[in-house]
C-alpha positions in Angstrom: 173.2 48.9 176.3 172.5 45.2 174.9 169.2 45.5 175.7 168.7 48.8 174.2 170.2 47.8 170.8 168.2 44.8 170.7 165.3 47.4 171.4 166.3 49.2 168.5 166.7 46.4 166.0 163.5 44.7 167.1 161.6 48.3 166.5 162.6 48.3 162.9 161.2 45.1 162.4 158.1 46.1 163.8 157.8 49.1 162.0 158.8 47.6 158.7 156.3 44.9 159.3 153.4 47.5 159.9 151.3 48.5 157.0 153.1 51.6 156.1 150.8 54.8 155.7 147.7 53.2 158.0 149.4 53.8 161.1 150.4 51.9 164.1 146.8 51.6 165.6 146.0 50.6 162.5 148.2 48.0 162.0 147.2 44.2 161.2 148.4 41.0 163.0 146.9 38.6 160.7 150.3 36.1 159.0 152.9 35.3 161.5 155.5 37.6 160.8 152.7 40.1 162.2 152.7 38.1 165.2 156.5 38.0 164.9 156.5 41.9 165.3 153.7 42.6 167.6 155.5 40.2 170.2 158.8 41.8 169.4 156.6 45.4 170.2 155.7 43.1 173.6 158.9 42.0 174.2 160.7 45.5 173.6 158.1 47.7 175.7 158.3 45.2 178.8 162.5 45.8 178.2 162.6 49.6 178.6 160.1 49.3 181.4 162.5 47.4 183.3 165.2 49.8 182.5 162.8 52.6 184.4 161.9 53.6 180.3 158.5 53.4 180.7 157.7 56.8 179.9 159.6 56.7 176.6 158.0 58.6 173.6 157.1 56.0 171.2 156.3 58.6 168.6 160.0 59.6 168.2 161.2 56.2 169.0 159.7 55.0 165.3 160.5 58.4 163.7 164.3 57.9 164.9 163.9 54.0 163.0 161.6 55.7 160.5 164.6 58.2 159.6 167.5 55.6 159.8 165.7 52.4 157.2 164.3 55.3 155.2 167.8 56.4 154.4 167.2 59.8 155.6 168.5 62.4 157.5 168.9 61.2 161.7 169.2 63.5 164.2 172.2 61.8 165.4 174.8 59.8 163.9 175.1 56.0 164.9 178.2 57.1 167.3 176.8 60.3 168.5 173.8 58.4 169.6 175.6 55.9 170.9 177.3 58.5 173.0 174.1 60.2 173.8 172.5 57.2 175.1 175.3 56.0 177.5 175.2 59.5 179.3 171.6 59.6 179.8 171.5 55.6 181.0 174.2 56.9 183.6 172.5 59.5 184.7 169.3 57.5 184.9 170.9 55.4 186.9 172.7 57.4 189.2 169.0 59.3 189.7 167.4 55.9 190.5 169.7 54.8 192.8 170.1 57.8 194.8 165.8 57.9 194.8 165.9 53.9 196.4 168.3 55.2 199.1 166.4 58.0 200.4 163.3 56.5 200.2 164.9 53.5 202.3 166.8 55.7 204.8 163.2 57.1 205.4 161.8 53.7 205.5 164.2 52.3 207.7 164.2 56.0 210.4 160.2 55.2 210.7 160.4 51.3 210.8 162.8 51.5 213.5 160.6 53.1 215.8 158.1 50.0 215.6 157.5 47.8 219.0 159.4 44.8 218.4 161.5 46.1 215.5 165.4 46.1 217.0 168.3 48.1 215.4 171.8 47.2 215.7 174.9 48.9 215.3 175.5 47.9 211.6 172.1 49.0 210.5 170.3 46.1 210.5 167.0 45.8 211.2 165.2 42.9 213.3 161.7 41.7 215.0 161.2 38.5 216.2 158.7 36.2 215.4 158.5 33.2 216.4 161.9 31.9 218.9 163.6 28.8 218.6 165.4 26.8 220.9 168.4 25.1 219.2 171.7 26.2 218.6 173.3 29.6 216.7 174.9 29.1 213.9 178.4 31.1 213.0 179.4 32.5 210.1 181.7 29.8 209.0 178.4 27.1 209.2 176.2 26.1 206.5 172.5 27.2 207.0 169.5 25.3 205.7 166.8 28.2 206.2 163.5 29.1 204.2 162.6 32.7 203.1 160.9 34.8 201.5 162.2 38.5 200.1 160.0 41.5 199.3 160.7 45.0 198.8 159.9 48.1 200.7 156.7 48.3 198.5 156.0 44.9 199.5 156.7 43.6 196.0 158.4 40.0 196.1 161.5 39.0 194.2 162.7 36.1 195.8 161.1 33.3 197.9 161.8 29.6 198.6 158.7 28.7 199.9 157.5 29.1 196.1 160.0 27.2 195.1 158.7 24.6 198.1 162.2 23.7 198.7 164.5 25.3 201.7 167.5 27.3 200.9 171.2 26.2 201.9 174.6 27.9 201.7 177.5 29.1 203.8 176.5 31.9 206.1 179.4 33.7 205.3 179.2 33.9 201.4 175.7 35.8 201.8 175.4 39.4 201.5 176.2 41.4 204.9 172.5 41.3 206.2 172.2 38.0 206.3 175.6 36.8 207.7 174.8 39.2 210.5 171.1 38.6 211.0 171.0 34.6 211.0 173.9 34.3 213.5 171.2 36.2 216.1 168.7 33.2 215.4 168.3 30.1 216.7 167.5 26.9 214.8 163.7 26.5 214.8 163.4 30.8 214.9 161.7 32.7 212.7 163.1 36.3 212.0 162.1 39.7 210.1 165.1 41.3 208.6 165.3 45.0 207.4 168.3 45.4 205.5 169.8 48.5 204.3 171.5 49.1 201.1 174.7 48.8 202.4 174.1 45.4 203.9 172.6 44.3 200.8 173.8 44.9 197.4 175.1 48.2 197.7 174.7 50.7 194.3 174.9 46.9 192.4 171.3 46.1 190.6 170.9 43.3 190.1 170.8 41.1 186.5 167.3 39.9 185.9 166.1 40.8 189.2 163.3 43.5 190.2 166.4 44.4 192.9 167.5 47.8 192.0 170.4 49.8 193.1 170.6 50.9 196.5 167.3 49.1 197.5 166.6 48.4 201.2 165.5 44.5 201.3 163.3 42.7 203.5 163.3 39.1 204.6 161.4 36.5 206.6 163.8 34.3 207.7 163.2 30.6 209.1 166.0 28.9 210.3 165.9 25.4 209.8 168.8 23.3 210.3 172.7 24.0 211.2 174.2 21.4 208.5 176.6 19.1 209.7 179.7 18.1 208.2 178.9 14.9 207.0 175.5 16.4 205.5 177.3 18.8 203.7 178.6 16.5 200.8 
């Protein structure tokens, strides 16, 4: 909802900053409150695509500002919209989520029937590809490992090799997948992990990430080091 009211505040000044009666195509960026607004319009339109808005009616989005600075008559008082709006994110939400399991569920029946890829009795899924030969670490050990995360579309949110520097933190403070699927690995071993929903985040999105609810995650894992107690400090 913070991100929809700030939507809505930023749209009046953009539509107050327009020259009225020419039209938004019309519209001139020429002092820098014009560049104020048409980054705000930026800066709006990127948030409501994130929020799975991106096929939002512009068109009545400025007639609903258009109405309320114009001090005419709304369709819908503040509170009634307010109301409005938080029933329709829900059910957004609750459609989006249950659309990222199915279509991971399917993902996950055909990937498990891959050569190579293993399924245990959690869920998770597994290939190898490349196998070390040091130790395994537990749960209760501190991993130094270097991944990268992608989606089931193959988008990437998440990698340490972009960040060119290795990942470390208690195996057992990690999501589900991971505490399960690194314990199977030996130092030096590189791994693919298929993780299902449930071993992931769950129904939790997650803030500022391109993670939505119920998404199946995939990883390539590379363990690198079991960290000893005295390098832990």
């Amino acid at each position: 909802m913070k991100k929809l009211l700030f939507a809505a505040v930023a749209s009046a000044f953009v539509l107050s900053s327009c020259n009225t009666g020419t039209g938004v195509e019309n519209a001139k960026v020429e002092t820098e409150i014009d560049s104020v607004s048409y980054a705000l319009g930026v800066s709006i339109s990127a948030n409501l695509k994130q929020g799975n808005l991106d096929d939002v009616n512009a068109a009545a989005l400025g007639k609903g500002v258009s109405d309320y600075f114009s001090d005419g008559e709304t369709m819908f008082t503040e509170e009634e919209a307010n109301k409005f709006l938080q029933g329709y994110f829900q059910k957004l939400t609750e459609r989006v989520a249950a659309k990222a399991k199915e279509e991971g569920e399917a993902f996950l029946a055909e990937n498990g029937k891959k050569a190579g890829v293993i399924t245990t009795e959690s869920g998770l899924q597994y290939e190898v590809i490349t196998e070390g030969t040091g130790a395994k670490p537990a749960a209760t050990d501190i991993v130094k490992v270097h991944y990268t995360g992608t989606l089931i579309n193959g988008e990437k949110f998440d990698s340490s090799f972009d960040r060119q520097e290795p990942a470390q933190f208690p195996l057992n403070r990690v999501i589900k997948g991971w505490t399960e699927g690194v314990q199977l690995m030996s130092v030096g071993s590189k791994y693919k992990f298929y993780i299902p929903s449930e071993l992931a985040y769950g129904a939790n999105a997650q803030p500022g990430s391109k993670i939505k609810p119920n998404s199946t995650l995939i990883f390539e894992v590379e363990l690198l080091e079991i960290v000893k107690e005295e390098a832990k400090n």
